[in-house]
N, C-alpha and C positions, 0 to 999 in steps of 0.2 A: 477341860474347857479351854485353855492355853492352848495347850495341841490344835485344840479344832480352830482357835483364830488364828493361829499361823499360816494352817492349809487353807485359808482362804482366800480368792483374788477378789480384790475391790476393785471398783469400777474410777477409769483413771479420776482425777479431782476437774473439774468444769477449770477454764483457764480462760481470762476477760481478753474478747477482741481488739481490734484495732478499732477505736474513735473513730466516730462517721466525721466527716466536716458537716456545722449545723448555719442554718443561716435564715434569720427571719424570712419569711415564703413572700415573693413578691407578685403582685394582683396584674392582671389584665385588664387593661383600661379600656374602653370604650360611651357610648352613647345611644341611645334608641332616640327614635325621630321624633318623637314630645320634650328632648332637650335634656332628661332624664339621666345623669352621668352613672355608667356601672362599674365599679370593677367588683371580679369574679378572679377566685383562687382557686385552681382545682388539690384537697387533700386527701391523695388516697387513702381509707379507710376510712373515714369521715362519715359514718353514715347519715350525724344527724347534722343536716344545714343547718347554718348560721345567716340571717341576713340581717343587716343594720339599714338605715336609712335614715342620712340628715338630711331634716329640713332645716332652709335660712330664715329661722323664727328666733331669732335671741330675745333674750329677756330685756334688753334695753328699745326694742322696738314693741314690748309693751304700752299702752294709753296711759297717762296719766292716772292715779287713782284705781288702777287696776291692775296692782301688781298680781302675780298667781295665775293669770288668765291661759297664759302657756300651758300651766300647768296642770290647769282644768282641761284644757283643749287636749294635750294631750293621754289625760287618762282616759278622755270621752272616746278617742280614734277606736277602740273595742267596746265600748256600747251599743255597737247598733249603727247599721247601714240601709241604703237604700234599699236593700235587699233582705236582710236580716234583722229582727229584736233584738236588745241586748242577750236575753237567753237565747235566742238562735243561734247570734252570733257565738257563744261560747260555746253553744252543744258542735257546735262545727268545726270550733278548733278543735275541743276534745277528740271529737270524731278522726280527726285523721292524725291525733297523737303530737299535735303541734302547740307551745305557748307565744302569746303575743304579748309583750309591755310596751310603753313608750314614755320617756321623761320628759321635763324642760331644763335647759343649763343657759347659763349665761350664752354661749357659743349658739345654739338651739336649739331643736327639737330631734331627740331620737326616737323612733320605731324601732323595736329589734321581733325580732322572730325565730322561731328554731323546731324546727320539722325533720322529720325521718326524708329522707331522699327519695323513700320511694311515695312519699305523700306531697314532694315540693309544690306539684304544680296546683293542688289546692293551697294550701299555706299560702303560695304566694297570688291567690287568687284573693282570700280575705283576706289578704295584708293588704290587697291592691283596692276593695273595697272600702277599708275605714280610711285609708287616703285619699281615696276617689272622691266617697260620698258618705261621711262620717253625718251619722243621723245626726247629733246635736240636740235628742228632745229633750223637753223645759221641763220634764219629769228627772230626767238621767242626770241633767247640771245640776237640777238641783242639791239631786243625794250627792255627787260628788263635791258640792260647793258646802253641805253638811259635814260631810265626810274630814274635808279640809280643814274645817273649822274646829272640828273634833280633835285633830291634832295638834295643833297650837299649843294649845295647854300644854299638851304633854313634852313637846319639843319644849317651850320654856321651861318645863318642871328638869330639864335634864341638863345637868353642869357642861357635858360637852359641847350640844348644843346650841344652849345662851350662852358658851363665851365665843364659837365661832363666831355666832350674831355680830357680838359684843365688838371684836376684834372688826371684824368689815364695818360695822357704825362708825369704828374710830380711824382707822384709815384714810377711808374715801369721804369725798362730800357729799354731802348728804343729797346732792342733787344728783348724783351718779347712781345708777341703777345695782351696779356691783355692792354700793353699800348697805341695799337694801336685802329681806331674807328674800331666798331664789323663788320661793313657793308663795310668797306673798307673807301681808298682815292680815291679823282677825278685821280690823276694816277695810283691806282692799279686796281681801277675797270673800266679804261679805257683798261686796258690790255687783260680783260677777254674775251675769244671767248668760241665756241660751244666746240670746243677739250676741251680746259681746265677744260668745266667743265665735262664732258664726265670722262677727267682723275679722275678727284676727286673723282666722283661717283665711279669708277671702282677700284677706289684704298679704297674707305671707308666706302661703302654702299651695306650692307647684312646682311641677316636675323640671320645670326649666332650674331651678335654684337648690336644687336636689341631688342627693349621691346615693344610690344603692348600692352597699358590697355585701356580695354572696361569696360563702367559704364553706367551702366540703367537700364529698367524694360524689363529683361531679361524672362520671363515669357512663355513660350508655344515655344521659341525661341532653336534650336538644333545650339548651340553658337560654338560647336564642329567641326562640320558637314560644318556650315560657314565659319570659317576660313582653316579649311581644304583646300574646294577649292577656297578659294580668298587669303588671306597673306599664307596658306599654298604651294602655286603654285609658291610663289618666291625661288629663287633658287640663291645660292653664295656659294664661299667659307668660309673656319672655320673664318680664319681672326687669326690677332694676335692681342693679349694685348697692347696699346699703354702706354708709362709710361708717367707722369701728370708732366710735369713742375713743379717744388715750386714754388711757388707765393713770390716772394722778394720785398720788398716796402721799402722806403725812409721816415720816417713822419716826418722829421727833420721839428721841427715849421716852417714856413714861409709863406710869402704871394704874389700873383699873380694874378696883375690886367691885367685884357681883354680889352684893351683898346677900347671904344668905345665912342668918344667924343657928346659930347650934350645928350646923356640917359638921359631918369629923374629917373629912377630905376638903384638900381644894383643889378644885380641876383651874390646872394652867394652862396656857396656850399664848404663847411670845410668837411676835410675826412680825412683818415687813413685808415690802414687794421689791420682787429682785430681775432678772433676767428670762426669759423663757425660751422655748427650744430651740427659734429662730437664730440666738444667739451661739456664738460660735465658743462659747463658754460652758454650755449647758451638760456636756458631757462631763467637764471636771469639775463641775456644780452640783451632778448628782452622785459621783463617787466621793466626794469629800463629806457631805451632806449624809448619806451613806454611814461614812466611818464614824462621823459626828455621833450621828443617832438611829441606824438607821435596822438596827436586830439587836440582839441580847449580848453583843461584845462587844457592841459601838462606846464610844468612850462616856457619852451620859451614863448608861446603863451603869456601867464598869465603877464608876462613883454615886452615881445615887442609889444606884441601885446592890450589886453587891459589898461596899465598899462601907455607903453609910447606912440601906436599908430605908431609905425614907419613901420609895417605890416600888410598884411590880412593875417600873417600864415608862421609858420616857423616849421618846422618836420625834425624829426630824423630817423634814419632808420636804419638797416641794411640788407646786399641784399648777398648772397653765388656769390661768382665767380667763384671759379669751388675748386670741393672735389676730390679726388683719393680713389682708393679703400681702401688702405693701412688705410683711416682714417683721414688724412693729409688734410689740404685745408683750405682755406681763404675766409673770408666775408668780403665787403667795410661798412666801418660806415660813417652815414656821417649825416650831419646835412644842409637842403637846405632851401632858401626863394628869399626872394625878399623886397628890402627897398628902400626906395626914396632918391636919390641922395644925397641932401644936412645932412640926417641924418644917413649917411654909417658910419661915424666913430662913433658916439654916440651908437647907432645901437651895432655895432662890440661891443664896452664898457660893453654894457648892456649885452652882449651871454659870454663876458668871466666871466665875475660877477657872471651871474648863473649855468656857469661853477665852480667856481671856492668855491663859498657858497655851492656847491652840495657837494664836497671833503670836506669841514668843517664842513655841518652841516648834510647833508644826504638827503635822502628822508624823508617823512613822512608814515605814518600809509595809512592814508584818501589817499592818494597819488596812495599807493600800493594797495588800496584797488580797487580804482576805475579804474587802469588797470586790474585789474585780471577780473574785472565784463566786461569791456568792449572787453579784450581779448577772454575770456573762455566763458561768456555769451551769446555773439552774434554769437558762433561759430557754432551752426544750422544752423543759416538763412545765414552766410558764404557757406555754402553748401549743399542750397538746391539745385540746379541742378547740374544732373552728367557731364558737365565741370568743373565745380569747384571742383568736385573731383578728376575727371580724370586729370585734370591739376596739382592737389598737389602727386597723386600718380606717375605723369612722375616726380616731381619734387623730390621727393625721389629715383628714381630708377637714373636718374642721376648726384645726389648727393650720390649716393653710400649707401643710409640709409637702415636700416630695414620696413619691411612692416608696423609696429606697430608703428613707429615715428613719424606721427601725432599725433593719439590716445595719446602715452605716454607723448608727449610734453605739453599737455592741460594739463593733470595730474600735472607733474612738474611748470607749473605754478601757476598753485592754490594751490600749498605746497609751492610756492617759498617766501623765507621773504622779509619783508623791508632792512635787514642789506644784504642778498645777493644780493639784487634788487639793493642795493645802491653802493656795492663794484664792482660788473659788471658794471654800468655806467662809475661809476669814472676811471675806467679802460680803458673804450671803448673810452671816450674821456680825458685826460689828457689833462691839458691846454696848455701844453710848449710843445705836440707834434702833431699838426695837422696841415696840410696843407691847408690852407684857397685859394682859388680862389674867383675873386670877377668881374664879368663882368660889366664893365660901364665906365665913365666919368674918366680917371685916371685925366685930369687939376683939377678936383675937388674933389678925394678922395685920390690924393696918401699921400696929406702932412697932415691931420686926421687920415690916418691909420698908416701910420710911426710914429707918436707920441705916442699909443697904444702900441708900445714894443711888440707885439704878432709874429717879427721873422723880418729877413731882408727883405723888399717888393722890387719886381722885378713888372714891367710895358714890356707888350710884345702885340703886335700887336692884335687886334681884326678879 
């Protein structure tokens, strides 16, 4: 047997190419003559398109008393058109292998869509109908106004959840729409009928105030010609400018327990409002934030997590809540987990410590290094399919960015240093100013976290 693997030729060993240069994909801009803003990315291989469409429907241009209403409105946009039943309408997406969602966010209303390329020019036929002429019957509001309410409960039964809530109550003023939950309350989305939302639509939703970006393998495809007669057939007014609330926040250090007696966890979640991408800081905001907390060797992990064991995973973050054109606009920071009851204030102990060692002693080299590999390096396989990019370019165009502000943000992170890396963090969280929420057992954590000094603790209903 020796003998015979000697006389054998193996086939040579595969040997790794030279590194393509990779660069977030930049869109073609243009306009159809209903005011309609497009841009279109062509991705070879691509076969299933991607389209997004923001509407200028934010959540603060809600009515009074009706928060949610976005929210209904948009899940109504696939029930049923002037042309279609709700089951029609769905047997018609199915039919040509396409799905349609659409959310409400602070910023507005997204549409998305995703069709085989060779089915586009239907997909974007019934995308262009529940935009056009979204039925709105007093049957469909209703179940989804059921539907809504249905949830509630359970969103509050859930630790993550009610302390996001929690965390935006105590923030913002209570008169600010941001402070309130994005989907409504059990009474504002009790209130909502088929008028209201009708109004909404009619008072916010038109092609003039409007972006569609379509991404894929656009190939042999007359992308012109399509939209022409599908989003080009919708028809509205110019519409007016709305102007963006400033985003006003409170970080005054302190703490708020969710009471929820007998938990054996407590879900945490510490925030503040910081800078958002407009700012010229936000690239060394997100790699320091990053090394903070931001995968399994970020420095939280690295102490609470293998070190003292008191979690499976603690992350940092920061999320835009809404920009204005002018520039202006705000991101939440915030650092979330989850730790076991009896080790909540030890816990706490250990997140200001490496708070507070980050301001004295910094990041590291090795630190900095290994976010920028994990940010900038994985940033292909982030976008191989045209959703993910379709999604990051709606996510620019209602963030008010430039085209290129993907692309250039990669860049600025891999010039970004350790000392800028380090100074953004210390920034983003200050230890004497964040607002801690802590959902669980207050008989069990209120008299360990008041000994901690990290702000006066308040106890409020679960």
């Amino acid at each position: 047997m020796t003998e015979q693997l000697a006389s054998m030729d193996f086939h040579p060993r595969p040997q790794a190419g030279e590194p393509k240069p990779w660069a977030f994909p930049a869109p073609e801009r243009g306009a159809l003559p209903n005011g309609l803003t497009v841009l279109r990315c062509h991705r070879p291989g691509q076969q299933v398109v991607a389209v997004e469409v923001h509407l200028d429907a934010p959540l603060d241009a809600e009515p009074k008393g009706l928060d949610g209403v976005a929210t209904i409105m948009a899940r109504a946009f696939n029930e049923g058109t002037d042309k279609h039943s709700a089951e029609e309408f769905a047997a018609e997406l199915e039919r040509c292998g396409a799905t349609m969602d659409a959310h409400a966010d602070h910023p507005g209303v997204r549409a998305s869509l995703e069709v085989p390329a060779s089915r586009l020019a239907k997909g974007l036929a019934l995308l262009a109908d529940a935009l056009r002429a979204p039925a709105f019957d007093d049957s469909e509001i209703e179940r989804l106004v059921r539907n809504r309410l249905d949830e509630i409960p359970h969103e509050s039964a859930n630790p993550a959840r009610r302390g996001a809530k929690e965390l935006s109550k105590q923030l913002f003023p209570a008169d600010a729409r941001v402070s309130r939950p994005r989907q409504g309350t059990e009474e504002t989305v009790a209130a909502i009928d088929a008028a209201a939302v009708r109004a909404f639509y009619d008072r916010h939703v038109r092609p003039a105030t409007a972006t569609a970006v379509v991404v894929g393998d656009l190939t042999g495809i007359d992308l012109d010609a399509l939209l022409a007669d599908t989003l080009g057939a919708w028809t509205g007014g110019a519409g007016e400018p709305r102007p963006v609330p400033p985003v006003v926040a409170d970080d005054t250090g302190r703490v708020v327990i969710v009471d929820r007696p007998g938990a054996v966890q407590t879900q945490l979640l510490i925030g503040r409002v910081g800078p958002d991408k407009h700012d010229r800081v936000w690239p060394a905001q997100i790699l320091g934030t990053y090394c903070l907390g931001g995968t399994l060797t970020s420095r939280l992990d690295r102490v609470l997590r293998e070190e003292k064991g008191y979690t499976y995973g603690v992350r940092s973050f920061a999320q835009v809540l809404r920009s204005a054109p002018d520039g202006s606009g705000a991101a939440m920071l915030a650092i979330s987990g989850s730790v076991d009851t009896p080790n909540t204030g030890p816990a706490l102990d250990d997140l200001w410590k490496v708070l507070r060692t980050l301001a004295a002693e910094g990041l590291t080299d090795a630190e900095r290094d290994t976010a920028v590999q994990n940010l900038v390096g994985v940033a292909p396989l982030k976008f191989e399919t045209a959703a993910a990019v379709a999604s990051t370019l709606a996510d620019q165009v209602e963030q008010h960015l430039p085209d290129d502000f993907q692309a250039r943000l990669y860049q600025q992170l891999a010039s970004t240093g350790t000392v800028e890396a380090t100074a953004a963090v210390v920034n983003a969280f200050p230890a004497d100013r964040l607002v801690t929420i802590l959902v669980g057992d207050a008989a069990q954590i209120e008299e360990p976290v008041k000994a901690l000094g990290i702000g006066e603790v308040t106890v409020v209903a679960g």
